[in-house]
C-alpha positions, 0 to 999 in steps of 0.5 A, a space after each residue: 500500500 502506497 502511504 499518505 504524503 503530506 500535499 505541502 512538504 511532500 513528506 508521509 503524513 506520519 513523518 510530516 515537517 511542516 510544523 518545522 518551517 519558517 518564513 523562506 529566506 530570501 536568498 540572493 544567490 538561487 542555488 541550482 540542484 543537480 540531483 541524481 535520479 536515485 536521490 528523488 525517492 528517498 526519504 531523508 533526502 535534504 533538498 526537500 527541505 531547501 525547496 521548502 526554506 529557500 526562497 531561490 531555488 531549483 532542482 534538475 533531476 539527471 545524471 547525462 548532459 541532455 538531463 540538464 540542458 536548461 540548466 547549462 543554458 544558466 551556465 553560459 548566460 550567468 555568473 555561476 559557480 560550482 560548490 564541488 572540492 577542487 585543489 584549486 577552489 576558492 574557498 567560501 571562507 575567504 572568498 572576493 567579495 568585490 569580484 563580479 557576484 556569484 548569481 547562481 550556485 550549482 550544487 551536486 545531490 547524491 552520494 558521493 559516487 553519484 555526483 562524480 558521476 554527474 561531475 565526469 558526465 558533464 564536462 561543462 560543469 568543470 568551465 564554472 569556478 570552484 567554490 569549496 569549504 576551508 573547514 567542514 563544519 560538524 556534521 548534524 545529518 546523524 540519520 544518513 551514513 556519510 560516505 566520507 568523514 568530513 560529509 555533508 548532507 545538501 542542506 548543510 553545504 548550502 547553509 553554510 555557504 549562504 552563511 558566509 557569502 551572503 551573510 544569511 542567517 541559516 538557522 531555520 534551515 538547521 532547525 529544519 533538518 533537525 525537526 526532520 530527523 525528529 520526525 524520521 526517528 520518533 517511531 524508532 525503538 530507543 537502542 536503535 534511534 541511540 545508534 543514529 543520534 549518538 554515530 
């Protein structure tokens, strides 16, 4: 039996976070999501809650160059940037702020393996600059084992980078994942909700 979803944060009725969001925050930079199809369907998956907080937002769902040909046409008109670790990124920390502003953020979804993959496939991401993190905050998605220890989950490299680019204050999007896992992990019996919050 297929069950009940939520008609506004798209979550199931039993797991439903919409007593978590807040007014959207109105983010200058629009962050452009290219999400590998896998990432579509599960249900932890963070870019649901960006959709739900940011006001700036877009998703493309793909993994080859023809998946994405409206979001190459934003790459060759605008100036953009693409969130991805490279040896020679600039990282947001300490980034030109008097440079021509970043309009449009491209970010990967997916696991690690998946995004490379979108990465190796779409040559056209490698003309954009690189934008990178110079210390990984802590990470806060308990419930999603990270491929890599220094992982983030979407929501949390996308705050971050508003934090620091535009000054945003992001904690209704920490807040919002938090209530999301909350929610994810109420119906777990104790030992095993210990073992997710405690990783």
């Amino acid at each position: 039996m297929k069950r009940s979803t939520c008609n506004i944060c798209h979550f199931s009725i039993k797991t439903c976070v919409c007593n978590y969001v807040c007014p959207k925050l109105q983010n200058r930079t629009k962050i452009i999501v290219l999400q590998h199809p896998s990432e579509v369907s599960v249900a932890k998956n963070t870019v649901r809650l960006l959709k739900l907080q940011l006001a700036n937002i877009e998703v493309f769902q793909g993994e080859s160059p023809e998946d994405f040909i409206t979001a190459q046409e934003i790459a060759r008109t605008s100036n953009c940037a693409l969130l991805y670790p490279d040896q020679n990124a600039e990282t947001v920390e300490t980034i030109n702020r008097h440079q021509k502003t970043i309009e449009y953020l491209f970010v990967l979804d997916g696991t690690w393996k998946k995004t490379h993959k979108i990465a190796m496939l779409n040559p056209w991401l490698t003309r954009l600059k690189k934008i990178s993190f110079s210390s990984i905050p802590e990470n806060k998605y308990t419930i999603r084992k990270a491929e890599q220890i220094h992982s983030l989950s979407t929501l949390e490299a996308c705050a971050y980078f508003l934090s620091h680019y535009e000054s945003l204050p992001v904690g209704s999007l920490y807040d919002l994942l938090a209530g999301m896992i909350h929610e994810q992990t109420k119906f777990m019996p104790d030992d095993v909700k210990q073992r997710y919050l405690n990783e």
